[in-house]
Structure formats: C-alpha cells, structure tokens
ROSE-4610 file (N, C-alpha, C; in Angstrom, 1 decimal, always signed):
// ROSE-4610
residu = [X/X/X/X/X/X/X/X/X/X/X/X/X/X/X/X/X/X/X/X/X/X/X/X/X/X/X/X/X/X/X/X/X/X/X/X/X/X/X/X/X/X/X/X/X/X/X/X/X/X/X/X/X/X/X/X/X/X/X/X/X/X/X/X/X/X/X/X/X/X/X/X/X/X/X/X/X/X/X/X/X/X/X/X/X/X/X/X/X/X/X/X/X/X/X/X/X/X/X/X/X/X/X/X/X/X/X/X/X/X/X/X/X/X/X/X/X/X/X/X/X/X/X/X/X/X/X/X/X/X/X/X/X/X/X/X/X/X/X/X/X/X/X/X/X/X/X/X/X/X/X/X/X/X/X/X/X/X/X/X/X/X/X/X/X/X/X/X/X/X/X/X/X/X/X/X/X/X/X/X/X/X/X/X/X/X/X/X/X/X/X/X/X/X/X/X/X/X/X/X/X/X/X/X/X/X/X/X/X/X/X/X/X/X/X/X/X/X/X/X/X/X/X/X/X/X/X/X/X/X/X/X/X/X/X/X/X/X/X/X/X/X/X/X/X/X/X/X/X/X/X/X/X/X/X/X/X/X/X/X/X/X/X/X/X/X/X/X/X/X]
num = [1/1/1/2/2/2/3/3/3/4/4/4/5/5/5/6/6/6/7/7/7/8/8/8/9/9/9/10/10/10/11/11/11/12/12/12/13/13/13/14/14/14/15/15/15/16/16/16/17/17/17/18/18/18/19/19/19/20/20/20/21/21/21/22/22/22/23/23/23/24/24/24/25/25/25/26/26/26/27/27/27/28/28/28/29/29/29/30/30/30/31/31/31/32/32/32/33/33/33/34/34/34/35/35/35/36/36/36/37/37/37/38/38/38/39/39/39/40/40/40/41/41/41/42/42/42/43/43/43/44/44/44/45/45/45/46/46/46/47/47/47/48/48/48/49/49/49/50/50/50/51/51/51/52/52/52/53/53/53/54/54/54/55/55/55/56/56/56/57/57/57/58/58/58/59/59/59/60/60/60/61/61/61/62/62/62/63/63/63/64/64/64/65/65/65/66/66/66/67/67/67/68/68/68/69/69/69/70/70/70/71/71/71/72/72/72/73/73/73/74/74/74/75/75/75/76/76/76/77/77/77/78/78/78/79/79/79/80/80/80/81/81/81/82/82/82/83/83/83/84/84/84/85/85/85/86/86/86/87/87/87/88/88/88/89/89/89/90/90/90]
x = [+0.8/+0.0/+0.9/+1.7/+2.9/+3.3/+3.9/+5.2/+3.8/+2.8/+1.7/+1.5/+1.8/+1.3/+2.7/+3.8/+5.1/+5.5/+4.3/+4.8/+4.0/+2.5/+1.6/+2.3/+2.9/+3.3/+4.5/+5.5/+6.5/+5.6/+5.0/+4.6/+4.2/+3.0/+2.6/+4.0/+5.1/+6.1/+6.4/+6.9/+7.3/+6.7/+5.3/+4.4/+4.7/+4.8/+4.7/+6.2/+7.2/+8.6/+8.7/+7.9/+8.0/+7.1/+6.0/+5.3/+6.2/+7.1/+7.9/+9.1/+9.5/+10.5/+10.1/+8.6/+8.0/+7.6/+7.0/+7.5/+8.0/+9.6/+10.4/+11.3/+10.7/+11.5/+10.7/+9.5/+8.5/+8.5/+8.7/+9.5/+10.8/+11.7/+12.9/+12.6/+11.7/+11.9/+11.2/+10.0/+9.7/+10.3/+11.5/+12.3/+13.9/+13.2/+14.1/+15.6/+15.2/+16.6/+17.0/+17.5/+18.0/+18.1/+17.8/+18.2/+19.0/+19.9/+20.6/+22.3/+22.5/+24.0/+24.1/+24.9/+25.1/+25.8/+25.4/+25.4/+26.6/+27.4/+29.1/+29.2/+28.5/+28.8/+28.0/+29.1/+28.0/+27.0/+25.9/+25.1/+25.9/+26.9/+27.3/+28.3/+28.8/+29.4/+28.8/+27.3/+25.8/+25.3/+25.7/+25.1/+26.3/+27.3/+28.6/+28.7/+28.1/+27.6/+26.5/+25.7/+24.5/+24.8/+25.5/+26.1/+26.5/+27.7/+28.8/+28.0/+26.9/+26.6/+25.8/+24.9/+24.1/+24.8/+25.8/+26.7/+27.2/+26.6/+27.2/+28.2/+29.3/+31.0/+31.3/+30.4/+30.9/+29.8/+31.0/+29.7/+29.5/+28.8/+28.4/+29.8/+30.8/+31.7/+33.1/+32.6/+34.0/+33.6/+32.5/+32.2/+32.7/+32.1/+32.7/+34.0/+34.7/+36.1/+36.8/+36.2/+36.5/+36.3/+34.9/+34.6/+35.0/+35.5/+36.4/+35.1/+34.4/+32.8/+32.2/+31.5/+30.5/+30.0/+29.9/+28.7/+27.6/+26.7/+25.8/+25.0/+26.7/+26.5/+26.0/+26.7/+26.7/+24.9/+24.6/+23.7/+22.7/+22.0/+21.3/+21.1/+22.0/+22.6/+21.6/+22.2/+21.5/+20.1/+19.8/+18.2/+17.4/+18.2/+16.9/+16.7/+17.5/+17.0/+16.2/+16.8/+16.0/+15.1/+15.2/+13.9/+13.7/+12.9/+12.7/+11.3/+11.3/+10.6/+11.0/+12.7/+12.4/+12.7/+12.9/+12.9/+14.1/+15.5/+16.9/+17.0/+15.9/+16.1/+15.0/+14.7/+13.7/+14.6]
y = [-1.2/+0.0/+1.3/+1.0/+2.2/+2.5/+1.4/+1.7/+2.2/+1.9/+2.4/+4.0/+4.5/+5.3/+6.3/+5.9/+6.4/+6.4/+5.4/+5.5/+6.4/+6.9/+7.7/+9.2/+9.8/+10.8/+11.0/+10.0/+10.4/+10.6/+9.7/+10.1/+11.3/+11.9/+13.0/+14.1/+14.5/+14.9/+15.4/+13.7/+13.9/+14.5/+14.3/+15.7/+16.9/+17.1/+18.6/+19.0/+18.0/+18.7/+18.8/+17.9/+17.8/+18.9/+19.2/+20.4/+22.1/+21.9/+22.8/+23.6/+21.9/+22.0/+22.3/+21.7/+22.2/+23.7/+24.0/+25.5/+26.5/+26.2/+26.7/+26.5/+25.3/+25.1/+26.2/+26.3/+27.1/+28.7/+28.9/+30.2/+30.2/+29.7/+29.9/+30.4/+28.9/+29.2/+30.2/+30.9/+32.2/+33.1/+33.0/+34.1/+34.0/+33.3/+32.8/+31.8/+31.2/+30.0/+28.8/+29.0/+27.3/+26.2/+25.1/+24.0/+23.1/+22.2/+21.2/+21.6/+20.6/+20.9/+22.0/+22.9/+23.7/+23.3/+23.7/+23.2/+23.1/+22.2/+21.9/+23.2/+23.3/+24.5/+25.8/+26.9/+28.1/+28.5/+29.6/+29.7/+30.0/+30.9/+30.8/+29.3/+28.8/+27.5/+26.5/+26.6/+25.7/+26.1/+27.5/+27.9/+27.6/+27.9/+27.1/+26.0/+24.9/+23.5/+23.4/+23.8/+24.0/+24.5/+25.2/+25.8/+24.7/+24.3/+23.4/+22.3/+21.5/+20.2/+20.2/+22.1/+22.4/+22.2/+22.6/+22.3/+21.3/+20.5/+18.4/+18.5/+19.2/+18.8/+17.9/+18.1/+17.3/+16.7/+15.1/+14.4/+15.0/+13.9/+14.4/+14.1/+13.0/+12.7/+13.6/+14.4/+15.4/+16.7/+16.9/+18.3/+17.8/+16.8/+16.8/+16.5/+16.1/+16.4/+17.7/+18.6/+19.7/+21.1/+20.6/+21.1/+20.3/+19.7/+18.5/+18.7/+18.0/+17.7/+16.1/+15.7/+14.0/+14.1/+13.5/+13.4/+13.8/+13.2/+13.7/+14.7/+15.2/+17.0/+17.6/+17.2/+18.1/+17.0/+16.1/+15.6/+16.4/+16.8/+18.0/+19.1/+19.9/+21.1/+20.7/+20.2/+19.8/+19.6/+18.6/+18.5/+19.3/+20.1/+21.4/+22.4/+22.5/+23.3/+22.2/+21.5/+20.3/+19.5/+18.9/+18.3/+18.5/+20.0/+20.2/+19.1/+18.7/+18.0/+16.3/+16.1/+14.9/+13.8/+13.0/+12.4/+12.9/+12.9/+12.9/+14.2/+15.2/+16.7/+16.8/+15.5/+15.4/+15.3]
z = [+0.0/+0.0/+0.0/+0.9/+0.8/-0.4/-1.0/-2.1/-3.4/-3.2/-4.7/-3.9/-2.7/-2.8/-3.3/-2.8/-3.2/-4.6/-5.5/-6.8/-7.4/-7.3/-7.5/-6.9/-6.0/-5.6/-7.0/-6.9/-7.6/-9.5/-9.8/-11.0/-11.2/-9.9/-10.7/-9.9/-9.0/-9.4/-10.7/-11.2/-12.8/-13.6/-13.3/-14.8/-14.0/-13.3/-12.8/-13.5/-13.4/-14.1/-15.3/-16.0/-17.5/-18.1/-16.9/-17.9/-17.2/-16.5/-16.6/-17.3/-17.6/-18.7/-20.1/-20.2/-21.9/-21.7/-20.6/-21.0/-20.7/-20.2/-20.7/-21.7/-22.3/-24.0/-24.8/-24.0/-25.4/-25.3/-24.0/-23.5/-24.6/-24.2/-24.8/-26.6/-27.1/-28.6/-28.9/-28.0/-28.7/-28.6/-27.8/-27.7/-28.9/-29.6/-30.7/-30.2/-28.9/-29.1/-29.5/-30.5/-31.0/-30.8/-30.9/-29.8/-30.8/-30.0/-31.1/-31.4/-32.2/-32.7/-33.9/-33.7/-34.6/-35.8/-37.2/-38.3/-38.8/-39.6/-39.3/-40.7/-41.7/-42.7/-42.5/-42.8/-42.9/-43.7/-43.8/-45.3/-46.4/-46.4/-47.3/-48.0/-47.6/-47.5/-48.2/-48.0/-47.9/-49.6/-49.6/-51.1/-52.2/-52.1/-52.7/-53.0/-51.9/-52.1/-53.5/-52.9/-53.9/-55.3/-55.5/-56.7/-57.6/-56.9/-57.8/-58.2/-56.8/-57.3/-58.1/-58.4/-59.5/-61.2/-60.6/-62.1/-62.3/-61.7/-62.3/-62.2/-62.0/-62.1/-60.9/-59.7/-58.4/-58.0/-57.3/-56.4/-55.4/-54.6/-53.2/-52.3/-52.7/-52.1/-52.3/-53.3/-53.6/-52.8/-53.4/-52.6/-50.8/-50.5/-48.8/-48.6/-49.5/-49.5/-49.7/-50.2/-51.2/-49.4/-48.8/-48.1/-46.2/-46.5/-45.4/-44.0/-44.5/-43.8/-44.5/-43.9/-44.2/-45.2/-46.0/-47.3/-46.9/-45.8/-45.2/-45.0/-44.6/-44.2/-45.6/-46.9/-47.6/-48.4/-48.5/-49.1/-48.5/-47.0/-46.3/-47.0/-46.5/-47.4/-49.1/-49.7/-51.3/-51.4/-50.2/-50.3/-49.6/-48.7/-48.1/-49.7/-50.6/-51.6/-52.6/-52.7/-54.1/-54.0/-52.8/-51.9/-50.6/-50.4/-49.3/-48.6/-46.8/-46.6/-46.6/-47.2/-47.3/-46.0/-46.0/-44.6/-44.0/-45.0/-44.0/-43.7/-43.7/-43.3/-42.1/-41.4/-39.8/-38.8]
C-alpha cells in the first residue's frame, strides 16, 4: 500500500517537471533559441555546395572532400534546396 502510494506521488512529481521543462522550451523558442548541434557549414558554404553540385561537375563525395565535412552534411545542405521535406532533413 505504501510503495503504490510512493509511486503515484513520484509520477505526478514527474508531470509537474515535465510540464515545466515544456515551457520553458516554449519560452525559450519564442524568444528565438535554437536547440541542437550547430550546423558543421556556414550559409554561405551551404550555397557554394548547392552551386557546384548544380553544375554536375561534383559528387556528393567530392564536394565533402572539397569542403572536409561527411557526405551527409553536404547531401542536407543539397536537399533542403532540391527536396525540401524529405525524410533525411527530420
């Protein structure tokens, strides 16, 4: 009887911190703060990407050589302009 009542205390605890933490995330983001790892290229970096691999001269594996970053990084980069929405930009 004890320990269900010690588990019922602590759960709702837990919501009470979780709906603190959501808003202060929601605080935060309307105050425009970022969350997350910051992006390994700059915008302009991002548009230079986009450029070259517009001009078919480079893969995706040169440009991330070219730019000494993941394929990844730079396949993002490519598809926020070309296919915006797609799954690897969630």
């Amino acid at each position: 009887m004890m320990m269900h009542m010690l588990g019922a205390f602590a759960e709702f605890e837990r919501g009470i911190i979780r709906e603190r933490c959501m808003a202060g995330q929601r605080a935060a983001m309307a105050r425009g703060v970022r969350f997350g790892r910051p992006r390994n290229l700059t915008q302009a970096q991002e548009t230079d990407v986009v450029k070259m691999y517009g001009q078919g001269w480079y893969t995706l594996d040169q440009l991330a050589f070219i730019f000494e970053c993941h394929p990844s990084t730079i396949k993002r980069a490519v598809y926020r302009v070309y296919k915006p929405g797609h799954s690897s930009l969630k």
